[in-house]
N, C-alpha and C positions, 0 to 999 in steps of 0.2 A: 754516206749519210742519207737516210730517207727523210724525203719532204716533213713530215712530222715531229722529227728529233733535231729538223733544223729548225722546225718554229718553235719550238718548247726550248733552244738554245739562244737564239739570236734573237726569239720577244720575248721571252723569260713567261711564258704562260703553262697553263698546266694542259694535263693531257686530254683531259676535256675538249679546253679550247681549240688545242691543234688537232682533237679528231672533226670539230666544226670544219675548221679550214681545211680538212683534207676533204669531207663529205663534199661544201660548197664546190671545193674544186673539181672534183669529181663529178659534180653537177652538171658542170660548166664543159666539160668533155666528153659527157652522155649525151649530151644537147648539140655536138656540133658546134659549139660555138669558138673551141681553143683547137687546134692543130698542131702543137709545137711550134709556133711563131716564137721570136725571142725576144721582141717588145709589147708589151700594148698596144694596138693602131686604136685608133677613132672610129673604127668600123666595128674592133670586137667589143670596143667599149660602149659603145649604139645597141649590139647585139644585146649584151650584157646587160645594161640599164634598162631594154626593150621584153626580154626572157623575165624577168625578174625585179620589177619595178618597184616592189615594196622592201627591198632587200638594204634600203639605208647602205648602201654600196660595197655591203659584207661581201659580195661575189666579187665585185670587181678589185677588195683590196688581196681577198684569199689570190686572184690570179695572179696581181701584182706580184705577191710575194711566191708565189710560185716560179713566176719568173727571175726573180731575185733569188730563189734559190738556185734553179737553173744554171744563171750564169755562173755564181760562188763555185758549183762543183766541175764548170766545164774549164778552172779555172786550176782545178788539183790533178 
């Protein structure tokens, strides 16, 4: 399952929304600022908040759940 059909699954949003969280995410990976790490540190969350400060923490929750997706399919 791709990142998109899990968030239109498990938040029940429409496809709209989860092309936002895929963009924001995708943001956040063009920037250098995610690696494949498998938690959030406090450092990417600095980064995060620092890249994009007016972002009402839309970036850092799209990663979250990135992450959370992550882990659900290393998990199938």
């Amino acid at each position: 399952m791709k990142f998109k059909e899990f968030l239109m699954q498990e938040y029940h949003i429409g496809e709209g929304s989860a092309d936002d969280y895929v963009g924001r995410f995708n943001g956040i990976v063009n920037r250098g600022l995610y690696k494949g790490e498998n938690e959030v540190t406090p450092m990417i969350k600095a980064a995060i908040e620092k890249e994009f400060p007016k972002s009402k923490n839309h970036y850092l929750l799209a990663l979250q759940r990135y992450v959370e997706y992550k882990k659900t399919n290393e998990k199938l």
